[in-house]
C-alpha positions as protocol buffer text, in pm:
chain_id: "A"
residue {
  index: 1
  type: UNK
  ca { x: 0 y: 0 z: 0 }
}
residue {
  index: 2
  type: UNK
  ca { x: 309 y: 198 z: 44 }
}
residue {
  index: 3
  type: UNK
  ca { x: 289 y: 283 z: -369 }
}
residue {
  index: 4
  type: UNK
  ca { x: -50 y: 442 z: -362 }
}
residue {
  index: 5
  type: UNK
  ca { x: 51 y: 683 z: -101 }
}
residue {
  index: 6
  type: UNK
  ca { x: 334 y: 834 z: -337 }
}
residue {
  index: 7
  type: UNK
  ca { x: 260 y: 1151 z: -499 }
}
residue {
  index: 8
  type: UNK
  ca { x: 542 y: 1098 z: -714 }
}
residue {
  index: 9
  type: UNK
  ca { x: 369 y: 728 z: -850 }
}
residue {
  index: 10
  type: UNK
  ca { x: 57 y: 924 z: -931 }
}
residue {
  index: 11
  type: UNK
  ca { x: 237 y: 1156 z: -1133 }
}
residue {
  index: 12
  type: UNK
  ca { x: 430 y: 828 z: -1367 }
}
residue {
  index: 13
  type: UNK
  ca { x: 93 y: 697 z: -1379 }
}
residue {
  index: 14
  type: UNK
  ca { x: -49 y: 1064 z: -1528 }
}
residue {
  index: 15
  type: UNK
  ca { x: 260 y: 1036 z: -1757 }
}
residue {
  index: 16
  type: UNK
  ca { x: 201 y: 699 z: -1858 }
}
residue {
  index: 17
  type: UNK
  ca { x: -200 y: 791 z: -1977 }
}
residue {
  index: 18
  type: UNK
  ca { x: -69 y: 1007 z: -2236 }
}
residue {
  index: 19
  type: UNK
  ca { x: 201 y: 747 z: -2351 }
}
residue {
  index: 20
  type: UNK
  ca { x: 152 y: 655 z: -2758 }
}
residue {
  index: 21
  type: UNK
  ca { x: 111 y: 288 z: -2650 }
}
residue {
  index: 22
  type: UNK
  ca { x: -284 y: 217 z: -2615 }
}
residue {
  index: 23
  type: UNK
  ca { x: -170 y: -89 z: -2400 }
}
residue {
  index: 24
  type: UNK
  ca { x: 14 y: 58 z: -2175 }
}
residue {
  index: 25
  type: UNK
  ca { x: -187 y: 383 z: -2159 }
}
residue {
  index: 26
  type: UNK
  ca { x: -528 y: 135 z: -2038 }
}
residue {
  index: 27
  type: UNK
  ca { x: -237 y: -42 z: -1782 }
}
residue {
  index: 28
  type: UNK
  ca { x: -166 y: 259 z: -1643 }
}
residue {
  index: 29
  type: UNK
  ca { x: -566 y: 365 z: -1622 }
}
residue {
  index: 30
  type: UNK
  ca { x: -602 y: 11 z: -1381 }
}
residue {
  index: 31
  type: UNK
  ca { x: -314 y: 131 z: -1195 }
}
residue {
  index: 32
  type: UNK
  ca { x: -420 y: 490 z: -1136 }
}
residue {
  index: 33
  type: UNK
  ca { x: -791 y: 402 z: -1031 }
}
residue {
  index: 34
  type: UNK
  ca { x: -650 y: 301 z: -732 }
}
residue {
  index: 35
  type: UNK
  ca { x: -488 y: 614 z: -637 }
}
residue {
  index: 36
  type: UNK
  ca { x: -858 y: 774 z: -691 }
}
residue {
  index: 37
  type: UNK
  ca { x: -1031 y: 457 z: -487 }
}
residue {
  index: 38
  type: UNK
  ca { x: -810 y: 468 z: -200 }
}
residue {
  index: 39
  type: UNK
  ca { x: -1003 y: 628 z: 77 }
}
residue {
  index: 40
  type: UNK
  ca { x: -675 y: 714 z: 263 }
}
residue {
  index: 41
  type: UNK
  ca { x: -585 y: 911 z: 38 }
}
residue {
  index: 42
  type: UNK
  ca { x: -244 y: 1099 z: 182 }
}
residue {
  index: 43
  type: UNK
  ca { x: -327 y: 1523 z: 161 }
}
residue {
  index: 44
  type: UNK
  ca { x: -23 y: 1528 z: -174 }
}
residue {
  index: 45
  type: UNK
  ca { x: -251 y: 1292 z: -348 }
}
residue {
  index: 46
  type: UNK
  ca { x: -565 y: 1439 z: -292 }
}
residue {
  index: 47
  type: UNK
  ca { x: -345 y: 1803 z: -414 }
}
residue {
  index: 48
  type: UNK
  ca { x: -191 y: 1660 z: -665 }
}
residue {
  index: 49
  type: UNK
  ca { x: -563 y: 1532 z: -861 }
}
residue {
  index: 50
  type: UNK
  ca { x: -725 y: 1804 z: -743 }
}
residue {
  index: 51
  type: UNK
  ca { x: -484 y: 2027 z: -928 }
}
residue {
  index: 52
  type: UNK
  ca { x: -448 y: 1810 z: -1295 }
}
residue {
  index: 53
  type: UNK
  ca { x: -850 y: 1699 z: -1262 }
}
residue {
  index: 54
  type: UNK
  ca { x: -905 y: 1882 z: -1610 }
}
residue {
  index: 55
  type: UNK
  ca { x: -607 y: 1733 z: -1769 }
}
residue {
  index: 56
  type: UNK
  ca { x: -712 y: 1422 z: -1569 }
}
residue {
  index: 57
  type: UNK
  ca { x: -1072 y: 1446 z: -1714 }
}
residue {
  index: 58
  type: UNK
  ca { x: -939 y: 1456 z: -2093 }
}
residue {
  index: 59
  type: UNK
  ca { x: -719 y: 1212 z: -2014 }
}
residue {
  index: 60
  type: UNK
  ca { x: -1012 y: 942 z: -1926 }
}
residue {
  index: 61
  type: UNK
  ca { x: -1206 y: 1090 z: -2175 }
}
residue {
  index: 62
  type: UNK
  ca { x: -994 y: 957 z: -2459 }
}
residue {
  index: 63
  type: UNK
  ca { x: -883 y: 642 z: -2330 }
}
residue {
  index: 64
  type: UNK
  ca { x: -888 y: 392 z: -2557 }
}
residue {
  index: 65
  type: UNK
  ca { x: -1113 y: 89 z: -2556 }
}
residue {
  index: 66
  type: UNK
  ca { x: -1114 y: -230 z: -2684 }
}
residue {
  index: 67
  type: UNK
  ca { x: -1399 y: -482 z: -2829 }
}
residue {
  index: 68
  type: UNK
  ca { x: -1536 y: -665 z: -2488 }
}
residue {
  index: 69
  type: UNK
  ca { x: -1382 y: -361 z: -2283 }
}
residue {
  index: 70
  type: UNK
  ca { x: -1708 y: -264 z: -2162 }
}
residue {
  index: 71
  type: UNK
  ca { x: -1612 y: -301 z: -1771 }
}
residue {
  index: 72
  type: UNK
  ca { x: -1342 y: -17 z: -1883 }
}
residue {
  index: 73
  type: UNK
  ca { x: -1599 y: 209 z: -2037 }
}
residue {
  index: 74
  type: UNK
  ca { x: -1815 y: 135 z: -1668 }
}
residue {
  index: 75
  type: UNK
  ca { x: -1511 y: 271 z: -1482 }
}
residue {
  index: 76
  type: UNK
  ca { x: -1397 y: 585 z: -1624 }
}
């Protein structure tokens, strides 16, 4: 649990939803709804969405799917 506490994590996970990779930018998506799910969320975290939540929101808005990704569309 030590990861998700990380402001620094949060922001290679941000990085990693713009990467050109499709793959890795859905992996990262799995990985960074758990920084938002957390309800412990340390005060940097909470900061550090707060303050990219419109870059955040295009972000999500864009990821890509897949066929049978459905669950994906539910979560974003």
């Amino acid at each position: 649990m030590h990861y998700i506490t990380e402001v620094r994590f949060l922001n290679i996970m941000i990085t990693l939803l713009k990467d050109s990779s499709k793959n890795i930018r859905i992996c990262a998506f799995h990985v960074f709804k758990v920084f938002v799910a957390n309800p412990n969320k340390h005060r940097s975290i909470i900061e550090a969405l707060i303050e990219n939540r419109r870059e955040l929101l295009k972000l999500l808005q864009n990821l890509p799917t897949s066929k049978g990704e459905d669950e994906l569309d539910e979560e974003r």
